[in-house]
mmCIF file of the N, C-alpha and C atoms, coordinates in Angstrom:
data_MODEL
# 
_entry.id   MODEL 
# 
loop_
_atom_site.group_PDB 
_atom_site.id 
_atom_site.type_symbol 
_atom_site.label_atom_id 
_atom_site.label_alt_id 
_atom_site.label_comp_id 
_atom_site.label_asym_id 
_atom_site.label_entity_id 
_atom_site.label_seq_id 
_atom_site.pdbx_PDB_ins_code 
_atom_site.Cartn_x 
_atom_site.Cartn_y 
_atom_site.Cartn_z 
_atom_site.occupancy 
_atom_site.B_iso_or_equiv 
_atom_site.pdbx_formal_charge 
_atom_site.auth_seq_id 
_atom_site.auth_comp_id 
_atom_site.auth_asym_id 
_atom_site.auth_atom_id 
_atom_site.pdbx_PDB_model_num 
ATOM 1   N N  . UNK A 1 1  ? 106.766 -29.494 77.778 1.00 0.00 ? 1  UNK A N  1 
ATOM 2   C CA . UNK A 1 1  ? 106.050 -30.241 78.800 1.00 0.00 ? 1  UNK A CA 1 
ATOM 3   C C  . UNK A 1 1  ? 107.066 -30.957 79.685 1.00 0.00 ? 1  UNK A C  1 
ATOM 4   N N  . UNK A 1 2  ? 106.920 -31.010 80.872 1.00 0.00 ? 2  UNK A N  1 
ATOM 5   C CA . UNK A 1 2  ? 107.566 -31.490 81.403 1.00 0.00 ? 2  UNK A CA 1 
ATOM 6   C C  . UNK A 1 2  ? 107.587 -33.370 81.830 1.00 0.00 ? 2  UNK A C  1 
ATOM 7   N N  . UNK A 1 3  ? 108.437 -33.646 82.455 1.00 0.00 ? 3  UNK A N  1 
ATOM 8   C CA . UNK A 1 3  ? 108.417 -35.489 82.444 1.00 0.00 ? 3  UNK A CA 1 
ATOM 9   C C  . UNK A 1 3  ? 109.002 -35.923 83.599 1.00 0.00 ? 3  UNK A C  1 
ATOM 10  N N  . UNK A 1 4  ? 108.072 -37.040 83.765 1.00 0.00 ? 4  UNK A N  1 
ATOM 11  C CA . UNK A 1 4  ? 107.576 -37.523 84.579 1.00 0.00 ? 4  UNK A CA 1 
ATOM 12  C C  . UNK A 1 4  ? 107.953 -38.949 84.522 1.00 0.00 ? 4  UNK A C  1 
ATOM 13  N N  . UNK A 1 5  ? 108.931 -39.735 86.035 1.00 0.00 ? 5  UNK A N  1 
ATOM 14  C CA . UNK A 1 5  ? 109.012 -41.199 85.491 1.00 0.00 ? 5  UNK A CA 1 
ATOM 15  C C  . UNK A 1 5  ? 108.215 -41.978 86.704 1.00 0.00 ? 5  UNK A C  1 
ATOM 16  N N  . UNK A 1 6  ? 107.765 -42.871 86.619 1.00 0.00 ? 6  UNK A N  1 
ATOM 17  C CA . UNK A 1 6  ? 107.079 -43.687 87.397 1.00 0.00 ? 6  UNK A CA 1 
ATOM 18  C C  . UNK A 1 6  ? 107.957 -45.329 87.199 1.00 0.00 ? 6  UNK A C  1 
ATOM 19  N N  . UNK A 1 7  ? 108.328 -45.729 88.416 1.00 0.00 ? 7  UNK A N  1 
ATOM 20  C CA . UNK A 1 7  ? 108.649 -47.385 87.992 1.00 0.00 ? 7  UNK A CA 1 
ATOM 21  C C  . UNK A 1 7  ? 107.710 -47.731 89.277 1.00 0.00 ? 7  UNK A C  1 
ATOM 22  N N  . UNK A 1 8  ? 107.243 -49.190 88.628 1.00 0.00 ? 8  UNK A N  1 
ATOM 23  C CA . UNK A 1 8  ? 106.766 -50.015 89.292 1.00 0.00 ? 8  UNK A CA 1 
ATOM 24  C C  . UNK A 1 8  ? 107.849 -51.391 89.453 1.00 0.00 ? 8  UNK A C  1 
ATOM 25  N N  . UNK A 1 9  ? 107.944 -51.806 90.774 1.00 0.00 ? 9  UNK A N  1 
ATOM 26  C CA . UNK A 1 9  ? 109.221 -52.433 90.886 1.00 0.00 ? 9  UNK A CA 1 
ATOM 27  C C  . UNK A 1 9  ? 108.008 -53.884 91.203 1.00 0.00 ? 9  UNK A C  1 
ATOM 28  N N  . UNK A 1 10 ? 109.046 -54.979 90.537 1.00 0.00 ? 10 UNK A N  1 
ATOM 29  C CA . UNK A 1 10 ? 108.473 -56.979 90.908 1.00 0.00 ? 10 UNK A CA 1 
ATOM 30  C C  . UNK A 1 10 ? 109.317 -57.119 91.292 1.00 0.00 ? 10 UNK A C  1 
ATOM 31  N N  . UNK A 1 11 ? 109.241 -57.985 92.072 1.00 0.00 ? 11 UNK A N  1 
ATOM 32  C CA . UNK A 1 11 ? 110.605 -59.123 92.792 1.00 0.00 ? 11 UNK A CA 1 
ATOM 33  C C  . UNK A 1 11 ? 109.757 -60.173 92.556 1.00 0.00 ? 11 UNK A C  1 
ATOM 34  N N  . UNK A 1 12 ? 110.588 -60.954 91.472 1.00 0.00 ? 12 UNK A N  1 
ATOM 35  C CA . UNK A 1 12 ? 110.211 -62.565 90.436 1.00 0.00 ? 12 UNK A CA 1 
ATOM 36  C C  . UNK A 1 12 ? 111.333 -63.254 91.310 1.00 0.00 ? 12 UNK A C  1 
ATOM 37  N N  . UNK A 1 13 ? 111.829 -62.816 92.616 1.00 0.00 ? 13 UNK A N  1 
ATOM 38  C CA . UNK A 1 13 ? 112.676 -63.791 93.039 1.00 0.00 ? 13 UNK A CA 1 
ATOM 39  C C  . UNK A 1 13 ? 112.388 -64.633 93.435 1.00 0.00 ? 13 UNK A C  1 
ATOM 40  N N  . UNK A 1 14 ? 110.939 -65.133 93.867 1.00 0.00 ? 14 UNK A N  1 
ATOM 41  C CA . UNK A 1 14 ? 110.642 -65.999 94.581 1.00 0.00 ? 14 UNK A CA 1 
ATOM 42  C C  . UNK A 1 14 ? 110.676 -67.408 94.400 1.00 0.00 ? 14 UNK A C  1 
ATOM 43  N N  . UNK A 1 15 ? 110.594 -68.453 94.663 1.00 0.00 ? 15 UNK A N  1 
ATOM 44  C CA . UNK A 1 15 ? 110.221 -69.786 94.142 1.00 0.00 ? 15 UNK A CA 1 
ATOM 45  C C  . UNK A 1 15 ? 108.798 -69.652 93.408 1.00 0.00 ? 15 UNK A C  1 
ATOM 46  N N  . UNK A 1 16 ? 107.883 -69.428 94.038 1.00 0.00 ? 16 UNK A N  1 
ATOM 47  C CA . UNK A 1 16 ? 106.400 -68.802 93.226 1.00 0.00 ? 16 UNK A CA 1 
ATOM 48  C C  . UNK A 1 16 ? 105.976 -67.633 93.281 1.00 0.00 ? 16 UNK A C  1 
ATOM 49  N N  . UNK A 1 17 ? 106.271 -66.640 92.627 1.00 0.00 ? 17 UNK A N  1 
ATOM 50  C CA . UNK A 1 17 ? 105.878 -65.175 92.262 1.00 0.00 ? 17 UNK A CA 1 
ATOM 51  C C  . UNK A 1 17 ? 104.533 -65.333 91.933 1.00 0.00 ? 17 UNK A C  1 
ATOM 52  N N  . UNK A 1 18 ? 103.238 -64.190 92.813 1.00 0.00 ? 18 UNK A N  1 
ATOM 53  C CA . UNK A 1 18 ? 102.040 -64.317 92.655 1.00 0.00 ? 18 UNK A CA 1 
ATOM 54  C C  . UNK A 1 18 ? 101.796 -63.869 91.091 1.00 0.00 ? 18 UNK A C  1 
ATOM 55  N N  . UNK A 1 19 ? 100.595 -63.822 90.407 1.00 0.00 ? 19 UNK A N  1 
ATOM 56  C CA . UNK A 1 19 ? 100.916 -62.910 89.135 1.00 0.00 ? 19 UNK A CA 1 
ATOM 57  C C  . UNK A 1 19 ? 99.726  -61.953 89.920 1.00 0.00 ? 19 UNK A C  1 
ATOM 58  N N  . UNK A 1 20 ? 99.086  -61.950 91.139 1.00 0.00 ? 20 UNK A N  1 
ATOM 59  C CA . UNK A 1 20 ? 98.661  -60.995 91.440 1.00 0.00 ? 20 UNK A CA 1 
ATOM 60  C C  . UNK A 1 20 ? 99.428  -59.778 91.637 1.00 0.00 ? 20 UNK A C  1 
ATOM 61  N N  . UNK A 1 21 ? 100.415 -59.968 91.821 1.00 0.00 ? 21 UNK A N  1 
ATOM 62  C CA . UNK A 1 21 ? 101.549 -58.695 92.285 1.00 0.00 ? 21 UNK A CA 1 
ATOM 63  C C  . UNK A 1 21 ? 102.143 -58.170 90.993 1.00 0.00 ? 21 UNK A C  1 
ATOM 64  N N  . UNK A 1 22 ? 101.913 -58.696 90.355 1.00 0.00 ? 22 UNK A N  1 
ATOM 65  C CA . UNK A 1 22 ? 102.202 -58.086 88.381 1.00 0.00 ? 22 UNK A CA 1 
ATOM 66  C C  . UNK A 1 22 ? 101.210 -57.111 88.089 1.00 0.00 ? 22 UNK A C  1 
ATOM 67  N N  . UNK A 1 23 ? 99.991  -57.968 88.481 1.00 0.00 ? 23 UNK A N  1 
ATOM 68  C CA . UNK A 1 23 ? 98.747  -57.139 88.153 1.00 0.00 ? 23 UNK A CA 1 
ATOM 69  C C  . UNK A 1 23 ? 98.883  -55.784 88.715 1.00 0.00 ? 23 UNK A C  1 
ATOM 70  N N  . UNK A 1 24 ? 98.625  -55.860 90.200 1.00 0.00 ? 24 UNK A N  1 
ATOM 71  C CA . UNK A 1 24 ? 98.571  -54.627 91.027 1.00 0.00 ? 24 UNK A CA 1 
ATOM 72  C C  . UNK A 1 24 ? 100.039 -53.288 90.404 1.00 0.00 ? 24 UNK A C  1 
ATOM 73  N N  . UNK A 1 25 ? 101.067 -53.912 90.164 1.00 0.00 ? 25 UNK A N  1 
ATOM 74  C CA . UNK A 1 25 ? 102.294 -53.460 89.227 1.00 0.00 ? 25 UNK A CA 1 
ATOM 75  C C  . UNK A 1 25 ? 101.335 -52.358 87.946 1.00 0.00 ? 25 UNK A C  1 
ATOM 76  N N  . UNK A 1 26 ? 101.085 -52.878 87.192 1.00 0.00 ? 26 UNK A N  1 
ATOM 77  C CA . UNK A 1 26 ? 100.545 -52.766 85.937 1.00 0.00 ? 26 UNK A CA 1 
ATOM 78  C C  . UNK A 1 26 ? 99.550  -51.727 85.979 1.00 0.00 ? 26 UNK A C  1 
ATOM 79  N N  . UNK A 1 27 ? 98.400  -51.641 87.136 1.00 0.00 ? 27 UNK A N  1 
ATOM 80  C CA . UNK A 1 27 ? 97.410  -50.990 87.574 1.00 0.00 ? 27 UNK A CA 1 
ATOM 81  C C  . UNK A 1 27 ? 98.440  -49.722 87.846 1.00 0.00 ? 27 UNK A C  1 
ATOM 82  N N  . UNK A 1 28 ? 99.510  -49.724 88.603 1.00 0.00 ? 28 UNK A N  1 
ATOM 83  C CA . UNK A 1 28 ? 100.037 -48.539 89.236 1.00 0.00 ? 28 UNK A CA 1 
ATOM 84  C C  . UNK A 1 28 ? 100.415 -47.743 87.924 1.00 0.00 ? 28 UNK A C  1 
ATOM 85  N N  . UNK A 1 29 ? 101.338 -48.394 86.770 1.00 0.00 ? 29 UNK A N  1 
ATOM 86  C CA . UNK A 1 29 ? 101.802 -47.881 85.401 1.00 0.00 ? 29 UNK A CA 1 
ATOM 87  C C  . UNK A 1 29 ? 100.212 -47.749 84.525 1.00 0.00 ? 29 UNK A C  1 
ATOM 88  N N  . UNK A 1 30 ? 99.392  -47.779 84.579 1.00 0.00 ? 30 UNK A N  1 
ATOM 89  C CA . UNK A 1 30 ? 98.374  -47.426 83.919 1.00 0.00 ? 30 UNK A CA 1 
ATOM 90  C C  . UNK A 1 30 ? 97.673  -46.438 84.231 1.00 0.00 ? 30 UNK A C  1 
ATOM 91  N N  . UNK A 1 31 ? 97.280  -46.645 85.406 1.00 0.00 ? 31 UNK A N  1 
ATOM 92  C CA . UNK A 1 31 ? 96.976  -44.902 86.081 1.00 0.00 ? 31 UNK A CA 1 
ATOM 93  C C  . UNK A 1 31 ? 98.097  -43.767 85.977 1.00 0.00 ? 31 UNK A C  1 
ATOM 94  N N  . UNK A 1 32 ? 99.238  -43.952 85.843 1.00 0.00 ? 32 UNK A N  1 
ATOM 95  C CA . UNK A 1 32 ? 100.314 -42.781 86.097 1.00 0.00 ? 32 UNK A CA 1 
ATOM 96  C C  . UNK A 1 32 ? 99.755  -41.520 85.138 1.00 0.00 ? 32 UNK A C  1 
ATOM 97  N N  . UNK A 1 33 ? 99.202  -41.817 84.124 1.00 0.00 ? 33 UNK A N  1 
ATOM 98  C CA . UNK A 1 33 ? 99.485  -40.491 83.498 1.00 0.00 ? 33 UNK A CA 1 
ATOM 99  C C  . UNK A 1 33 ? 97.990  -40.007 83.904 1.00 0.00 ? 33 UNK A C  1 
ATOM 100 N N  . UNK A 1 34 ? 97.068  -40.425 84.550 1.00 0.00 ? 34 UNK A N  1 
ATOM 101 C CA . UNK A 1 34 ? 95.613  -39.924 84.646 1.00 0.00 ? 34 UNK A CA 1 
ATOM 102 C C  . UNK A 1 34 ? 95.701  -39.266 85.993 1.00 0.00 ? 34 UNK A C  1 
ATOM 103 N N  . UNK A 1 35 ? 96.631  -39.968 86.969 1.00 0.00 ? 35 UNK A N  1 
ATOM 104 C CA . UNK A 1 35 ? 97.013  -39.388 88.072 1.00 0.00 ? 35 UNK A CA 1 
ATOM 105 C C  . UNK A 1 35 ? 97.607  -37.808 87.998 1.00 0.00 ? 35 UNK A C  1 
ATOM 106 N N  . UNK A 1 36 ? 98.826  -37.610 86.796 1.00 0.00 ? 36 UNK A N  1 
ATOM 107 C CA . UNK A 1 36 ? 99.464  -36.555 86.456 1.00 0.00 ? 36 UNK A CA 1 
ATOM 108 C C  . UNK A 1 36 ? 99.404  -35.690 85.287 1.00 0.00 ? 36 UNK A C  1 
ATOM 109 N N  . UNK A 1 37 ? 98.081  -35.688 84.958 1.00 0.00 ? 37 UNK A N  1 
ATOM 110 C CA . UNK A 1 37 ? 98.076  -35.038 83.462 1.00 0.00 ? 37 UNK A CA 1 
ATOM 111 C C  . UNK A 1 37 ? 99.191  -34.403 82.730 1.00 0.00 ? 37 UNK A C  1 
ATOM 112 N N  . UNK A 1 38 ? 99.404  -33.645 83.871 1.00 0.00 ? 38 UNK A N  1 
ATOM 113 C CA . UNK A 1 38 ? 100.199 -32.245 83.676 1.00 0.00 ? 38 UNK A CA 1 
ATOM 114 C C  . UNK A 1 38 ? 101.924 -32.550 82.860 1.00 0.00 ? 38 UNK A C  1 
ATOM 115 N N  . UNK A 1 39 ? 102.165 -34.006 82.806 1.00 0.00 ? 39 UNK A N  1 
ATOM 116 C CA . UNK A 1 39 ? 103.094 -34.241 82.567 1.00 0.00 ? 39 UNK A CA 1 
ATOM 117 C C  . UNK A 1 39 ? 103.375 -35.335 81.555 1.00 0.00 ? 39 UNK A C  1 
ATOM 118 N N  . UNK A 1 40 ? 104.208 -35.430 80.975 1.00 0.00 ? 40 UNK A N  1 
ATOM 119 C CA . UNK A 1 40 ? 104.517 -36.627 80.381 1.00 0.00 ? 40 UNK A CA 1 
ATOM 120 C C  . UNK A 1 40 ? 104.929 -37.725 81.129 1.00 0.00 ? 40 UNK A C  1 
ATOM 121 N N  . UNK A 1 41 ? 104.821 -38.348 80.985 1.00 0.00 ? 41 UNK A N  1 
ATOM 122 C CA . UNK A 1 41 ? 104.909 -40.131 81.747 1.00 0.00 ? 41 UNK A CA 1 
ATOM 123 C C  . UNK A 1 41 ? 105.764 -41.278 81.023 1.00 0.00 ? 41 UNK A C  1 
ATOM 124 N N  . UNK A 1 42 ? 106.805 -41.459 81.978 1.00 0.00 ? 42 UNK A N  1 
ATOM 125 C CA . UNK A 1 42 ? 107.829 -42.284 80.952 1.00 0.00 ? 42 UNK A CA 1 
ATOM 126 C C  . UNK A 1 42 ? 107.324 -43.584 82.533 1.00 0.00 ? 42 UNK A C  1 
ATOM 127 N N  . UNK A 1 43 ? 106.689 -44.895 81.854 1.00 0.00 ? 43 UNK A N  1 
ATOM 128 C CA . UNK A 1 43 ? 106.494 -45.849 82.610 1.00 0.00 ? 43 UNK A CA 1 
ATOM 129 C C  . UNK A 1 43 ? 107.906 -47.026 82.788 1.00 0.00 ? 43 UNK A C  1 
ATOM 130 N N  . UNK A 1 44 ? 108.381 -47.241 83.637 1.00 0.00 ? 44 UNK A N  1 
ATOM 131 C CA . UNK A 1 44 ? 109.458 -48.025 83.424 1.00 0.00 ? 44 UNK A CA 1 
ATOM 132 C C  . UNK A 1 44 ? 108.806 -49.493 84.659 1.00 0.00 ? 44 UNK A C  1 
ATOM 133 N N  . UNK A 1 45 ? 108.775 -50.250 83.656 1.00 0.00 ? 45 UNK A N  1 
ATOM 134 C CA . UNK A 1 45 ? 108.715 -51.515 84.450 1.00 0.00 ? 45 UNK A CA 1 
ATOM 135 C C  . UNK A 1 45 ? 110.046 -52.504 85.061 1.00 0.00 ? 45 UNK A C  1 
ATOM 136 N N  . UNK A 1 46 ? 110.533 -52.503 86.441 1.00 0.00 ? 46 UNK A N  1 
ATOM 137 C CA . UNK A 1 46 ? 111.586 -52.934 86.623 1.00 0.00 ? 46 UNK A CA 1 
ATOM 138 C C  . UNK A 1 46 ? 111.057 -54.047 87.341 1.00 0.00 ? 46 UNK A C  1 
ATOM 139 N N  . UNK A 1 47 ? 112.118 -55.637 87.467 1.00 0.00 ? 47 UNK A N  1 
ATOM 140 C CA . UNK A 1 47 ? 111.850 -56.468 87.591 1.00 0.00 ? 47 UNK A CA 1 
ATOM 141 C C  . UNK A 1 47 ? 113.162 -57.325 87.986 1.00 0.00 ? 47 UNK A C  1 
ATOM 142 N N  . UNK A 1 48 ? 113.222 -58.405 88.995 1.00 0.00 ? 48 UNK A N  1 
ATOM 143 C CA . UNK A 1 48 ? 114.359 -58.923 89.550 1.00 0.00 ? 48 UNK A CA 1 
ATOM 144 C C  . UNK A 1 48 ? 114.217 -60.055 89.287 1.00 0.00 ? 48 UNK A C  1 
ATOM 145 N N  . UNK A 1 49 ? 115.173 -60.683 88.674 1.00 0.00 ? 49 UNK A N  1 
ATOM 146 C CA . UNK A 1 49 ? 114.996 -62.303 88.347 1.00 0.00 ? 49 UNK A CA 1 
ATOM 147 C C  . UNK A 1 49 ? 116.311 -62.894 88.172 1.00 0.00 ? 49 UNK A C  1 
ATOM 148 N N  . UNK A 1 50 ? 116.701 -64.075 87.900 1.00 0.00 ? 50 UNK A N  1 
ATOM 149 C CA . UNK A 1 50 ? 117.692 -64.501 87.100 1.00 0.00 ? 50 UNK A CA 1 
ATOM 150 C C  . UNK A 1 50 ? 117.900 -64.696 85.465 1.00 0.00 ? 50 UNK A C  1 
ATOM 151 N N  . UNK A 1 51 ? 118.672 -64.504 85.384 1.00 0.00 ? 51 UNK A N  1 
ATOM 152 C CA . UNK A 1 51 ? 118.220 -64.600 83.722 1.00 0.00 ? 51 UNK A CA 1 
ATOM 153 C C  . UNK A 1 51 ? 118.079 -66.479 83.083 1.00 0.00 ? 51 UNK A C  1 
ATOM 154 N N  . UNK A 1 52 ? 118.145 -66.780 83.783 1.00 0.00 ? 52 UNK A N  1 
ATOM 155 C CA . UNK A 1 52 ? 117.671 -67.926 83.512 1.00 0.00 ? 52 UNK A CA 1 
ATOM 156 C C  . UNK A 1 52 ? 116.511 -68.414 84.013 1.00 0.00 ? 52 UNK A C  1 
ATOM 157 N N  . UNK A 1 53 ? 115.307 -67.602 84.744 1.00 0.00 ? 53 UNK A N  1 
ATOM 158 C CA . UNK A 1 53 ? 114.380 -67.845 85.136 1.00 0.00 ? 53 UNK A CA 1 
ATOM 159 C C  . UNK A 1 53 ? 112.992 -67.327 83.494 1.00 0.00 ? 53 UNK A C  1 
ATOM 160 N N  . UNK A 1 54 ? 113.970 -66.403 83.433 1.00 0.00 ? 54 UNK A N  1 
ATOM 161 C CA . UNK A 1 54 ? 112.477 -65.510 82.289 1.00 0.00 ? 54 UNK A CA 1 
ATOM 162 C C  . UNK A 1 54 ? 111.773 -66.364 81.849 1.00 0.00 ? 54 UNK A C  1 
ATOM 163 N N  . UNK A 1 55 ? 111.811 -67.745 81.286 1.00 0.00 ? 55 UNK A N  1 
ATOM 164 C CA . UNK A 1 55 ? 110.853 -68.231 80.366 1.00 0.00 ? 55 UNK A CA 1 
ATOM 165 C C  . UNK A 1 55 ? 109.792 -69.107 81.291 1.00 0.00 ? 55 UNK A C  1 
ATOM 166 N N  . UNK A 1 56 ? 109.794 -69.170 82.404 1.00 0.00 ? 56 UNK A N  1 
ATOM 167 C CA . UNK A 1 56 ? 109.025 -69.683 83.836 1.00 0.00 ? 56 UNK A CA 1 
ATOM 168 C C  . UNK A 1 56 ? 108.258 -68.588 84.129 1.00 0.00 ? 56 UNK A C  1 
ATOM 169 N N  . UNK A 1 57 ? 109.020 -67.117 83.481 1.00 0.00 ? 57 UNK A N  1 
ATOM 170 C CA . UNK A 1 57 ? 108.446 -65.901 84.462 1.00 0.00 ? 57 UNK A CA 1 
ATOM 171 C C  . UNK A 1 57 ? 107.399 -65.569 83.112 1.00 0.00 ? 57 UNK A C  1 
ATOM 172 N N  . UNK A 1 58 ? 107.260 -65.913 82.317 1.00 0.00 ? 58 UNK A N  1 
ATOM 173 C CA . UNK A 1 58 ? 106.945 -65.139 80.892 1.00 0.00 ? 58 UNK A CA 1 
ATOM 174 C C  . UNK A 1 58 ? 105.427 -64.650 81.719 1.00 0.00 ? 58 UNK A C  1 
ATOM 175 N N  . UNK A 1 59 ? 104.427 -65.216 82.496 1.00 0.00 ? 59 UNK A N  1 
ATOM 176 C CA . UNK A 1 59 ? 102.673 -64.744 82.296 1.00 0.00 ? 59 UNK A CA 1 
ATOM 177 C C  . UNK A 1 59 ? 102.874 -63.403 83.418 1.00 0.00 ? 59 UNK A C  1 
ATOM 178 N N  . UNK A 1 60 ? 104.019 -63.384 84.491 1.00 0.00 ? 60 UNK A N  1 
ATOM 179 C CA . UNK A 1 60 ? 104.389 -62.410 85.238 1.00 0.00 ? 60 UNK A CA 1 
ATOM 180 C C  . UNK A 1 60 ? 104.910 -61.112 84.240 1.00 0.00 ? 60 UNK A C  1 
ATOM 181 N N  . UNK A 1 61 ? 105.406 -61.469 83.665 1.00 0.00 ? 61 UNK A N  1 
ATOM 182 C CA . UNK A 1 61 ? 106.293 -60.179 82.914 1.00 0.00 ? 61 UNK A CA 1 
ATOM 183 C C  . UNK A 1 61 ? 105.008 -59.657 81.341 1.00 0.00 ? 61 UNK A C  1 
ATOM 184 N N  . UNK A 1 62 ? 104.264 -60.706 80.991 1.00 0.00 ? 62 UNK A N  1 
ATOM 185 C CA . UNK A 1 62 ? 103.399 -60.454 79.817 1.00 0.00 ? 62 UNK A CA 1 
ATOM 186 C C  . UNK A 1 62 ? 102.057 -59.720 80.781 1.00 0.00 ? 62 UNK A C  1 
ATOM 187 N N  . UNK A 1 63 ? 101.838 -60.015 81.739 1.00 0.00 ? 63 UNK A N  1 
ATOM 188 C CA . UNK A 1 63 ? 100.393 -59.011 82.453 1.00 0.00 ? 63 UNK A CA 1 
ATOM 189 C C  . UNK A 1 63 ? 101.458 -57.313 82.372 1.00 0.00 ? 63 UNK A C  1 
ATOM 190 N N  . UNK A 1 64 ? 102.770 -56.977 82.826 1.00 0.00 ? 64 UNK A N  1 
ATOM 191 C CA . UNK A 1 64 ? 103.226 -55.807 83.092 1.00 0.00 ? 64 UNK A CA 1 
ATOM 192 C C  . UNK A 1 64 ? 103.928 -55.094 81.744 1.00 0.00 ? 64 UNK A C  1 
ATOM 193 N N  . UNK A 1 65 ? 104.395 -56.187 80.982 1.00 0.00 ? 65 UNK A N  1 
ATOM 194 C CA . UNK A 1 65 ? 104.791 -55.475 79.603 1.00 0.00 ? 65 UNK A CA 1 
ATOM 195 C C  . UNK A 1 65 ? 103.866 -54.663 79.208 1.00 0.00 ? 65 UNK A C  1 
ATOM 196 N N  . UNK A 1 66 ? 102.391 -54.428 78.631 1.00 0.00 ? 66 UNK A N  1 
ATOM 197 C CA . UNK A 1 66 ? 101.742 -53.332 77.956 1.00 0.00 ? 66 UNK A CA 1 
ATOM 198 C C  . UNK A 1 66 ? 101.690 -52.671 78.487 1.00 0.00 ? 66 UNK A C  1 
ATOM 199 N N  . UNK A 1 67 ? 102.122 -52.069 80.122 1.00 0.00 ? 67 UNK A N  1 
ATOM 200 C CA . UNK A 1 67 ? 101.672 -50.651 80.447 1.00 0.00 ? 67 UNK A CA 1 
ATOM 201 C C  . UNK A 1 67 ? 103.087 -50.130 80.532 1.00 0.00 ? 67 UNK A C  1 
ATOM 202 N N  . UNK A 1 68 ? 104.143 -50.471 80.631 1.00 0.00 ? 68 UNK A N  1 
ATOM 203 C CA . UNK A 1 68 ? 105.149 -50.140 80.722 1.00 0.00 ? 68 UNK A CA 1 
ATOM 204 C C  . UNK A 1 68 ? 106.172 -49.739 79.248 1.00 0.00 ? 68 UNK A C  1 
ATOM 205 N N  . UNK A 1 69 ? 106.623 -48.843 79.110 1.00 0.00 ? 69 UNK A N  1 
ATOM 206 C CA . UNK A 1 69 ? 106.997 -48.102 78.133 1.00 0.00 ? 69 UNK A CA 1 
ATOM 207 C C  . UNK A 1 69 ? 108.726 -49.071 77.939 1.00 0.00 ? 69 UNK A C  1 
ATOM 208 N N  . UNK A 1 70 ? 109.424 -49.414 79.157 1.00 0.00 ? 70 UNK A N  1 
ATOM 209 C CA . UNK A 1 70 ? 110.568 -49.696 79.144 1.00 0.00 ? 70 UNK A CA 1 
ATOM 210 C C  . UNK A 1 70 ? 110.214 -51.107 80.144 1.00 0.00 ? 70 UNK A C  1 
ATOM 211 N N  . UNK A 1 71 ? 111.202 -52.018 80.153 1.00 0.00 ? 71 UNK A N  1 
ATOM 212 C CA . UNK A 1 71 ? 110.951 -53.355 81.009 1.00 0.00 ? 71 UNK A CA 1 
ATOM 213 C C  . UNK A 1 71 ? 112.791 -53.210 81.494 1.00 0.00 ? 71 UNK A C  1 
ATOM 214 N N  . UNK A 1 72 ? 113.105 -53.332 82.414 1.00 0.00 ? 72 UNK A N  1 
ATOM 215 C CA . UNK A 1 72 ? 114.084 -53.003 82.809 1.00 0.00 ? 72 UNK A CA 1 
ATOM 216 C C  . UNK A 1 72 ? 114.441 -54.581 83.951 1.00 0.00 ? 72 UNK A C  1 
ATOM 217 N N  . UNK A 1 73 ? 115.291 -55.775 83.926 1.00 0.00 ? 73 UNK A N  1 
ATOM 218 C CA . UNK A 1 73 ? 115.908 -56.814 84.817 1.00 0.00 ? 73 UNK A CA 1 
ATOM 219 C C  . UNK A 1 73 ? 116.631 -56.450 85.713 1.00 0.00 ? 73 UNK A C  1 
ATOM 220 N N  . UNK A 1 74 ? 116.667 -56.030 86.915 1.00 0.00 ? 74 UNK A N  1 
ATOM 221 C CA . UNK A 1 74 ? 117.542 -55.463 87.987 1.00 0.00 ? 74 UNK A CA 1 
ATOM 222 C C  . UNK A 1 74 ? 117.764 -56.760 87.940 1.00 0.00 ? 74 UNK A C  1 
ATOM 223 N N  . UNK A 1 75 ? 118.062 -58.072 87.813 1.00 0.00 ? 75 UNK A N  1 
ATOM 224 C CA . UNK A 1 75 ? 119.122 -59.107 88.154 1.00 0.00 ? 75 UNK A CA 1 
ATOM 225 C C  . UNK A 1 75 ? 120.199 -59.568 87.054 1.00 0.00 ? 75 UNK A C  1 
ATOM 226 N N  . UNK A 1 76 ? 119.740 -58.328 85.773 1.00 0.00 ? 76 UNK A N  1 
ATOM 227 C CA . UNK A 1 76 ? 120.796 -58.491 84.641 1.00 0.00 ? 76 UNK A CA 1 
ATOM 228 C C  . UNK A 1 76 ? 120.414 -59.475 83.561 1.00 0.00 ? 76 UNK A C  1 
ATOM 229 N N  . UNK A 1 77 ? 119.106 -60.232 83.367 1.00 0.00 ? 77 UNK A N  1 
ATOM 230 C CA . UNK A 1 77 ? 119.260 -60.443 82.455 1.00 0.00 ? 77 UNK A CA 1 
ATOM 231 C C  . UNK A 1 77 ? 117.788 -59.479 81.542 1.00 0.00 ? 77 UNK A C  1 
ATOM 232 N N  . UNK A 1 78 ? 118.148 -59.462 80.413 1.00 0.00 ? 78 UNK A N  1 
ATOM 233 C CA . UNK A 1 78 ? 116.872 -58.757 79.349 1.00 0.00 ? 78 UNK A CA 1 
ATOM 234 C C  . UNK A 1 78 ? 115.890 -59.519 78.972 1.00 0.00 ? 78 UNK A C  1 
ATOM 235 N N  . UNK A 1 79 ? 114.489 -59.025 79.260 1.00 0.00 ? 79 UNK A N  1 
ATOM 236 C CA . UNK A 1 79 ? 113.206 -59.799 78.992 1.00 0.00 ? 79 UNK A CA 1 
ATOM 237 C C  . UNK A 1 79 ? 113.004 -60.232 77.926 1.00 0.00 ? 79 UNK A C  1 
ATOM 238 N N  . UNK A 1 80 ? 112.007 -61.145 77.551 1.00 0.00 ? 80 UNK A N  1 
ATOM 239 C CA . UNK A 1 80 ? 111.915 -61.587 76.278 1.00 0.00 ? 80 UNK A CA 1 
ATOM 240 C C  . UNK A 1 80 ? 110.665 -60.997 76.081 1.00 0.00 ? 80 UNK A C  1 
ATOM 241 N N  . UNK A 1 81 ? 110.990 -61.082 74.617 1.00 0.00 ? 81 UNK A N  1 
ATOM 242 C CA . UNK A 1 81 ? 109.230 -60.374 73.846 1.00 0.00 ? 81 UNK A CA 1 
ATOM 243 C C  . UNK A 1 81 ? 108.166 -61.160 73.912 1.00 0.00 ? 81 UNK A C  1 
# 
């Protein structure tokens, strides 16, 4: 079978990151594989922050963690569980 990656990209850079924009995130990685049957679906959730922001960001990053297979920090630091 062949594979298939989908990322849904956040920018948590903001001073106030909506968690509507997590949501809509999450919606995109949840549909992926109903959209593409035909394939396997590797969901990668990527996300921009400081690493000293995560524990401010936790209800942004906890709406997108379950649909996402991988959680990936484009600002370098690693999410918390």
């Amino acid at each position: 079978m062949a594979q298939f990656h989908v990322a849904a990209v956040l920018d948590l850079r903001a001073n106030s990151p909506r968690l509507a924009q997590a949501a809509l995130k999450a919606v995109v990685l949840d549909r992926a594989q109903a959209v593409i049957p035909d394939f396997k679906v590797q969901k990668i959730g990527v996300f921009a922050t400081a690493p000293a922001r995560l524990g401010e960001l936790h209800d942004n990053l906890a709406i997108l963690r379950p649909y996402a297979d991988e959680l990936v920090n484009w600002g370098g630091g690693r999410p918390r569980s």
